[in-house]
C-alpha positions in Angstrom: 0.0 0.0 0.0 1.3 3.4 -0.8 1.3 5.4 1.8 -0.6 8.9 1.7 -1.7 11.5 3.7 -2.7 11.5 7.1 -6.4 11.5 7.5 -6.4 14.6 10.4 -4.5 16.6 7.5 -8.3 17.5 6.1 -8.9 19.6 9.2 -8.7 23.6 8.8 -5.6 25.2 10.5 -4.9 28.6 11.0 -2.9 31.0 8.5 1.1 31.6 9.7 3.7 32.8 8.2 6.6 31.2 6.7 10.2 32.2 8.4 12.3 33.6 5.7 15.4 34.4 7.6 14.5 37.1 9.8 16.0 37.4 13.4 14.1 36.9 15.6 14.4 38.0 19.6 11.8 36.4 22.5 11.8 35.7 26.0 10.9 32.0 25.3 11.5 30.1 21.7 9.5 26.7 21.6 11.1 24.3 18.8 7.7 22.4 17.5 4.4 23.2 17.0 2.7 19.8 18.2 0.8 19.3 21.2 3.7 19.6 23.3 5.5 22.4 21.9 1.8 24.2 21.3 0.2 23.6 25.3 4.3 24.4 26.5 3.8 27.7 24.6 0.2 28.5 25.8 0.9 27.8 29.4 3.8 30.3 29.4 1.5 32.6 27.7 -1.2 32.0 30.9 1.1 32.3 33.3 3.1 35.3 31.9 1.1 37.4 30.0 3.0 39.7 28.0 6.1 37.0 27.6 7.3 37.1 24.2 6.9 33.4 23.4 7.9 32.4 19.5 7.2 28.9 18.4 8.9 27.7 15.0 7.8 24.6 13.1 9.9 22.6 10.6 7.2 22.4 8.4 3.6 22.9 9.3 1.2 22.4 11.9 0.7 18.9 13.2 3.1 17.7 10.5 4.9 15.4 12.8 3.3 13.0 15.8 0.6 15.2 16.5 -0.8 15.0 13.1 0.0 11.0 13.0 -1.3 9.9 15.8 -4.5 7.9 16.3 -6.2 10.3 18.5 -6.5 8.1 21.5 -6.8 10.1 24.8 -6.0 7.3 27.6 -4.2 6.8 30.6 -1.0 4.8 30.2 2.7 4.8 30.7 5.3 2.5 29.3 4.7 -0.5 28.2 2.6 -2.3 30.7 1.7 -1.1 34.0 2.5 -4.8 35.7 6.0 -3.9 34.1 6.7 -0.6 35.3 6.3 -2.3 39.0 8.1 -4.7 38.4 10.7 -1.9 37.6 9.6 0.9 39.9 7.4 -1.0 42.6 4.0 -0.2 43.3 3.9 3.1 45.3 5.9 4.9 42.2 4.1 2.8 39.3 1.1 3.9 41.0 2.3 7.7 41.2 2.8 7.8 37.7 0.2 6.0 36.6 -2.4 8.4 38.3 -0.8 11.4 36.9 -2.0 10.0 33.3 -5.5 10.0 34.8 -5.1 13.3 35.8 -3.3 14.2 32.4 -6.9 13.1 30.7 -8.9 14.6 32.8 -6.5 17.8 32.9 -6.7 17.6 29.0 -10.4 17.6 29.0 -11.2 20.5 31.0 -8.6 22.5 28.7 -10.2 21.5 25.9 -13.8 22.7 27.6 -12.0 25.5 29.1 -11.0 27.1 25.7 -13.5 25.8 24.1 -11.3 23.9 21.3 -14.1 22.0 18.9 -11.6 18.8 18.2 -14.7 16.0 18.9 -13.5 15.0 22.1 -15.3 11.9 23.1 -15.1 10.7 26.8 -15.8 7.3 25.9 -13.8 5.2 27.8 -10.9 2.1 26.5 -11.1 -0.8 25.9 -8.6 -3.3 26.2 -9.0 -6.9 24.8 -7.7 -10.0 25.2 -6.3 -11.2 21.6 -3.1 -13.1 20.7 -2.3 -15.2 17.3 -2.7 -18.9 19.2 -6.3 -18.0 20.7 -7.2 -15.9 23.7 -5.4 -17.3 26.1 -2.5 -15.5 27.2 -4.2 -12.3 26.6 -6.3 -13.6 28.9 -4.0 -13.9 31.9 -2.5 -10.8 30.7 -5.7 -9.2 31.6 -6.4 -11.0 34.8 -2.6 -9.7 36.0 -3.5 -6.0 34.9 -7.1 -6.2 36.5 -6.0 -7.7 40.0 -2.7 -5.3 39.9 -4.9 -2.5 39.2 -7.7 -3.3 41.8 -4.8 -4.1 44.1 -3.5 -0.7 43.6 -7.0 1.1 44.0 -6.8 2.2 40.5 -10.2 2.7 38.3 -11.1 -1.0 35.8 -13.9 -3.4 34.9 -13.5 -6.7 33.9 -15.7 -8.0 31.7 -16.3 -11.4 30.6 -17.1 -12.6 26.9 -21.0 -11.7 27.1 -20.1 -8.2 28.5 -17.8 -7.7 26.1 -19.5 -9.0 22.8 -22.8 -7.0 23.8 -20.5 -3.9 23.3 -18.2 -5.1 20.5 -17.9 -8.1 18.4 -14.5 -8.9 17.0 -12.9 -11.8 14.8 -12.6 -15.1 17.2 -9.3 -16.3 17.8 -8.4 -19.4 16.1 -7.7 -22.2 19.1 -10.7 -22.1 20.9 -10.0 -26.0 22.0 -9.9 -25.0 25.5 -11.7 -23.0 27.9 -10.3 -19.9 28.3 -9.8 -18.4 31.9 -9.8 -14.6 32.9 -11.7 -11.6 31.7 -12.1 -11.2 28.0 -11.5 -7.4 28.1 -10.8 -4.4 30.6 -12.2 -0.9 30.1 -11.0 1.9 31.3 -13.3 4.6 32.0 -11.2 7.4 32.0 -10.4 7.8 28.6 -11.4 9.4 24.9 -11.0 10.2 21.4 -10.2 13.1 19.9 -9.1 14.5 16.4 -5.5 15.9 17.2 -4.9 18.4 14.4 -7.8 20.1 15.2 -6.7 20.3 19.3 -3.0 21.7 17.2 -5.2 23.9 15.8 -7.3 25.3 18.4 -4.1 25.3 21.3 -2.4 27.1 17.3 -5.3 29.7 18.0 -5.1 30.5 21.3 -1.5 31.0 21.4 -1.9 33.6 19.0 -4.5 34.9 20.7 -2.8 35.9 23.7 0.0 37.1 21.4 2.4 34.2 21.0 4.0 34.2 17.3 4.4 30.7 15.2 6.3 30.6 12.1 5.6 27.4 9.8 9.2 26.2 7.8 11.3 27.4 10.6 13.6 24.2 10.5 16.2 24.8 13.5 19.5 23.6 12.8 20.8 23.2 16.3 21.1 25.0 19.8 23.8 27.4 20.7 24.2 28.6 24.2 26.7 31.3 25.8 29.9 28.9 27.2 32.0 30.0 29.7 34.3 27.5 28.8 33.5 24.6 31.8 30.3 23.4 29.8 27.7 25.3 31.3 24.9 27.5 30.3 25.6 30.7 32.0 24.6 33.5 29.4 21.4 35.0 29.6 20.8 34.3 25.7 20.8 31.1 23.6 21.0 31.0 19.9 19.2 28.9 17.0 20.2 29.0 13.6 17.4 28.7 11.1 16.8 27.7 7.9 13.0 28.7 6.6 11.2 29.2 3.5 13.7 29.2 0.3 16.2 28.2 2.5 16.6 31.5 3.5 19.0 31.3 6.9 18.8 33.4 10.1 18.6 33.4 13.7 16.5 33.2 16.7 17.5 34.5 20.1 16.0 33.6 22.7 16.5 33.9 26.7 15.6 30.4 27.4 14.1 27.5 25.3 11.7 24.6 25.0 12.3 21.6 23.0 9.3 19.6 21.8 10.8 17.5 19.0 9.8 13.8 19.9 11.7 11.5 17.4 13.3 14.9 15.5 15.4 15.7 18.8 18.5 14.0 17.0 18.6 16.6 14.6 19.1 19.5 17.2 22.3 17.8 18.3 20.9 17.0 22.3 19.9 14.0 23.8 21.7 11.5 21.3 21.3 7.9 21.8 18.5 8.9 24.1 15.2 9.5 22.1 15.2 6.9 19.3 13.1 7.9 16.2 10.8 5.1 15.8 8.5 4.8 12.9 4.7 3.6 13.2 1.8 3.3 11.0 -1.9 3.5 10.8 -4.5 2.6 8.6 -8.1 4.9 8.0 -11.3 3.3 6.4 -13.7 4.2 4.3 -17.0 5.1 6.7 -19.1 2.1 8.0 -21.9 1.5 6.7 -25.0 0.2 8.4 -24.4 -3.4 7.7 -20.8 -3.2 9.2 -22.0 -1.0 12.6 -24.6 -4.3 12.8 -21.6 -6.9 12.6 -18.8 -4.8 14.5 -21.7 -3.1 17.3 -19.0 -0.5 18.9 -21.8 1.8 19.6 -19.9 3.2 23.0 -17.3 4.0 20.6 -14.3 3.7 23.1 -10.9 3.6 22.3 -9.9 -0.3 21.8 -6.2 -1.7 22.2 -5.4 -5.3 22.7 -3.5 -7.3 25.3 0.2 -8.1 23.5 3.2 -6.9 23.4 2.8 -5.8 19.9 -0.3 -4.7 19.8 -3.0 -2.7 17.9 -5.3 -0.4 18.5 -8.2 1.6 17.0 -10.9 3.6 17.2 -14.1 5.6 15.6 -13.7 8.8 14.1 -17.0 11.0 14.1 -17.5 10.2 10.3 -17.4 6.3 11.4 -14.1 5.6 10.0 -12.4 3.0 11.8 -7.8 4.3 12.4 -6.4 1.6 12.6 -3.0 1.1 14.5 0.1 -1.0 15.3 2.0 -3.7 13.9 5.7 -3.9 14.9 7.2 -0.5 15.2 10.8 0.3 13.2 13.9 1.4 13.7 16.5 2.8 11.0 20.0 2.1 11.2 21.7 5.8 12.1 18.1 6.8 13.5 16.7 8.0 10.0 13.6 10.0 10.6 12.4 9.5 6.6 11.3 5.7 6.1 12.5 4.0 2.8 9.3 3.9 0.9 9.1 0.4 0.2 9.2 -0.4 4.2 6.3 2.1 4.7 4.2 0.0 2.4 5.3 -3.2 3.7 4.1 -2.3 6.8 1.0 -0.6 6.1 0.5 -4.0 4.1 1.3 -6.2 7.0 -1.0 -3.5 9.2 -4.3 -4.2 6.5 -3.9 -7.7 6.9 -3.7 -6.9 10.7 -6.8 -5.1 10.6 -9.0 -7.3 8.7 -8.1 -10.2 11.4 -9.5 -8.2 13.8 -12.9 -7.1 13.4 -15.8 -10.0 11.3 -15.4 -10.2 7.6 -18.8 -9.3 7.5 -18.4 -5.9 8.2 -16.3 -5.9 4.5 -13.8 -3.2 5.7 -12.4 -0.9 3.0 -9.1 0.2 3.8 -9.1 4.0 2.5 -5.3 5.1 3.3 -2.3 4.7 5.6 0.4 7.0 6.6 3.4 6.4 9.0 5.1 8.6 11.7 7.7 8.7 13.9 7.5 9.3 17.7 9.8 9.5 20.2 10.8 6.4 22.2 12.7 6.5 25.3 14.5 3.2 26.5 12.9 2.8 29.8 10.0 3.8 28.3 9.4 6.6 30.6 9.2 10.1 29.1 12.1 13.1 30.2 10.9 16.4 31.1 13.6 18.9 33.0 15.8 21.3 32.1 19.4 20.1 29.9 22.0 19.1 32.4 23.9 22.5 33.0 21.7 24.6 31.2 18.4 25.6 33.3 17.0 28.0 30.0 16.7 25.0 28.1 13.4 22.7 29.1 12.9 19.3 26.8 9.6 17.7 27.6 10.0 14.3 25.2 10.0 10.9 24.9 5.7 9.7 25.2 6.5 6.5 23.8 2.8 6.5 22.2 0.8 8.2 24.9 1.8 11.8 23.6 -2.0 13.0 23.3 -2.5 13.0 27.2 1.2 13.1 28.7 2.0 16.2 25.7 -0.6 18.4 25.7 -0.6 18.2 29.7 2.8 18.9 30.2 2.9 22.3 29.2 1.9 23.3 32.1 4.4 21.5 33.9 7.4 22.8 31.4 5.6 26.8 32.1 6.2 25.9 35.7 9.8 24.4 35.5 10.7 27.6 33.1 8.9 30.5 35.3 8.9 28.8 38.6 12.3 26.6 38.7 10.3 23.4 39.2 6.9 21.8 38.4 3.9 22.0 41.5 4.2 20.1 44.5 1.8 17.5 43.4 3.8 15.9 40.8 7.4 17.2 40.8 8.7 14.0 42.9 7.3 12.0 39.3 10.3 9.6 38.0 9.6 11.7 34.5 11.0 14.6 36.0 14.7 14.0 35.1 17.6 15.1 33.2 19.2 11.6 33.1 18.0 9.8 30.1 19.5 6.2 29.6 21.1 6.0 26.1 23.0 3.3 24.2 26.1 4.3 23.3 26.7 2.8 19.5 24.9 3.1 16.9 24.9 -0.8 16.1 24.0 -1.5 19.4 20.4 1.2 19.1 20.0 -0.5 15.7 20.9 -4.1 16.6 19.1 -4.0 20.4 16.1 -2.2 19.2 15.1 -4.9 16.2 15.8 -8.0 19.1 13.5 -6.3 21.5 10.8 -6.3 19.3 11.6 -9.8 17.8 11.4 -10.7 21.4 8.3 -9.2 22.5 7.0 -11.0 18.5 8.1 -14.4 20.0 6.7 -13.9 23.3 3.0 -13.2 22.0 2.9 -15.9 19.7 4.1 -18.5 22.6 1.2 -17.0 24.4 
C-alpha cells in the first residue's frame, strides 16, 4: 500500500507565516508546534502574560506525531503497568500512573475551558484479550493487569465474553479447544478520542490569541548557548540558527528554550542515543456503513487496544471511519527520521492484513489510506521532562512513547512551571519523568541491533502466548 496523507491533514488550521530568515528576539522560543510544543507555549502565555513566546515549526502544523497519531486520549505509561512495577514498585508505578488519569482529565477541561471543537469523546478504553494462538495469554495478561490495578486502587472493569461481545464483536481467535480463563476485556473509563490536528489547531489559535507568534518552515538547525568554557549555560541568551522558507538562513535568540521535538530531537544535536526515532503506522477506512456498525456493534465508541506486546489499536472517528493502528514498530540504522518507501508500504501491508483479522469479515472493511510517523521512544519507556544538564534556559519535555495525546498536551503546564517557577507543582514534581538523566545506548549498532531484538522478542513472546 502506498502510503498517503494522514487523515487529520483535512482539518482547517490557522494561517502563519513562513520564516524567511529574519532574526528573531523572544523571551521563550519553543522548537515544535505539536501538542507539546503548542500547550508548552500556551501555558507560558497564561502564566506570563505579555512574555514574548515564538514557536517555529519545521514544516507545518501537526506535520509530525501530533498529526499522526490515532487520536486516543487514555491513561498509560510504558509499556505495561505490571512492568513498570516490576521496575519501579508499586507506590511509584502507582504515582505515575495516576498522573496519566489526571493528564486526561487535565486535558479535558482545557479543551472545555478554551472551548477547542476537536470531537473530544469521553468514551472510555477498551482493552481486549487477543493473541495469534487463541485468547489465552491475553487472557491472563488481563487478569494480572485487573488484580494489579484493583490491588493498587486504580479505576477498571473486567468484563467477561457476554459483556464484552454486547459492546463489540471482533474476529474469534483461532484455538478455541480449551476454555479460556480470565476476563475477555478491561475498560477503562477514564479515557477518549479526539481529532488531534484540530486540538494543534485550536491550542495554534489561542497562542496567537494571547500574542504568541508561530512561524511554519522554521527548521532549526541546532542549539547554541553562551559557554563559559566549563560546559555550562551561564549567558542570559541562547542561539538557533534557522533555515526557513527558500532556504533562507537566520537566527533566533531567545533567553531560554523549549524543546518539543519527539523522534526529530536528533537533529538538534541534544539528547543523542537517548530518544530513538521510531516509525509507526496506521490505517483509515472508508465510513461504515449500516451493515458493518450491525456486525462490529462498537456503539460506545471507546478507544480499543489489545493485550500483547505488539499490539493494535483503534478507534471511531465522528464520520465512522475506523484508524487503525500498530504492527511492529521500526527502527532505522543511524536513526533516520524518513522511512525507505518500500518499508512504509510493507508495513501498512502487513497493518491491513492486521486489521482485517480483527474485526468480522462481515463488516467488508475498505481500507481508504495509511500513513506512517515517527514518535519519540525512550529506553525505559518513561518520558524526560527537565531542564538540559547544565543549562536551566533550556526545558525538553519528550520521549511519550505513544501516549503523547494526554502526557503532551498536559505537560505544558508543567514545562511553564519548571521555566517561570524553577520546578513543576508540588503535586507531581517528585514523578520519576522529571529528570535530566535519560539512559542511552552508546553505539549506533548497538540502538539498531538491540532495538530490532527487543521487538523480535516481545513477537516471539506473544505468539508463545
Amino acid at each position: 500500500m502506498i502510503p498517503t496523507e494522514p487523515y487529520w491533514q483535512r482539518a482547517a488550521r490557522p494561517e502563519l507565516p513562513a520564516y524567511r530568515g529574519q532574526d528573531v528576539r523572544a523571551d521563550v522560543a519553543v522548537i515544535g508546534a505539536g501538542l507539546s510544543g503548542l500547550s508548552a507555549a500556551y501555558h507560558l502565555l497564561l502564566l506570563r502574560p505579555g512574555l514574548r513566546v515564538v514557536v517555529l515549526e519545521a514544516e507545518r502544523l501537526g506535520a509530525g506525531a501530533s498529526g499522526r497519531t490515532t487520536g486516543m486520549l487514555g491513561p498509560g505509561v510504558g509499556q505495561s503497568l505490571p512492568a513498570l512495577v516490576r521496575r519501579l514498585g508499586e507506590k511509584p508505578a502507582r504515582a505515575l500512573y495516576e498522573a496519566t488519569l489526571a493528564a486526561v482529565s487535565y486535558v479535558g477541561a482545557l479543551i472545555e475551558r478554551e472551548g477547542i471543537e476537536c470531537e473530544l469523546k469521553l468514551s472510555g478504553q477498551l482493552m481486549v484479550a487477543r493473541s495469534f494462538r487463541g485468547d489465552r495469554g491475553g487472557r491472563r495478561r488481563l487478569a494480572a493487569t485487573a488484580e494489579l490495578m484493583r490491588r493498587l486502587e486504580l479505576p477498571v472493569e473486567a468484563l467477561d465474553d457476554d459483556a464484552l461481545s454486547a459492546t463489540l464483536r471482533l474476529r474469534a481467535p483461532g484455538d478455541r479447544e480449551h476454555p479460556a480463563l480470565g476476563p475477555a476485556a478491561l475498560r477503562l473509563p477514564l479515557a477518549g478520542t479526539l481529532h488531534p490536528v484540530k486540538l494543534v489547531a485550536g491550542l495554534a489559535q489561542r497562542v496567537l490569541s494571547r500574542g504568541g507568534i508561530i512561524y511554519e518552515q522554521a527548521r532549526v538547525r541546532s542549539i547554541h548557548v553562551n559557554d563559559a568554557g566549563k560546559g555550562r549555560c551561564v549567558g542570559p541568551r541562547i542561539h538557533l540558527p534557522v533555515c526557513g522558507a527558500e532556504q533562507a538562513e537566520g537566527r533566533v535568540t531567545a533567553e531560554k528554550v523549549v524543546v518539543a521535538t519527539a523522534g526529530y530531537t536528533k537533529a538538534l544535536g541534544i539528547l543523542r542515543g537517548r530518544i530513538l526515532p521510531v516509525h509507526l503506522q496506521a490505517l483509515c477506512t472508508e465510513p461504515l456503513d449500516e451493515e458493518a456498525r450491525a456486525a462490529i456493534g462498537w456503539r460506545g465508541e471507546e478507544g480499543l487496544l489489545d493485550a500483547r506486546r505488539l499490539f493494535s489499536y483503534c478507534r471511531l472517528t465522528a464520520d465512522r471511519r475506523i484508524i487503525f493502528g500498530g504492527c511492529a514498530p521500526r527502527y532505522y540504522f543511524g536513526g533516520r527520521a524518513a522511512a525507505p518507501c518500500q518499508a512504509e508500504a510493507a508495513a501498512l501491508d502487513e497493518l491491513a492484513a492486521e486489521l482485517h483479522s480483527t474485526f468480522p469479515s462481515a463488516a467488508h472493511l475498505v481500507v481508504a489510506g495509511g500513513w506512517t510517523g515517527v514518535i519519540g521512544y525512550v529506553l525505559d519507556a518513561l518520558p524526560a521532562i527537565a531542564a538540559l544538564p547544565g543549562c536551566p534556559q533550556i526545558v525538553h519535555a519528550v520521549g511519550w512513547c505513544g501516549h503523547g495525546v494526554a502526557l503532551g498536551t498536559a505537560s505544558g503546564k508543567w514545562v511553564a512551571q519548571l521555566l517561570c517557577e524553577g520546578a513543576p507543582s508540588d503535586d507531581v514534581r517528585e514523578l520519576s519523568w522529571f529528570r535530566a538523566s535519560v539512559p542511552g545506548v552508546p553505539t549506533e549498532f548497538l540502538r539498531w541491533a538491540g532495538f530490532s531484538a527487543a521487538v523480535r522478542w516481545m513477537a516471539l513472546q506473544d505468539r508463545l502466548a
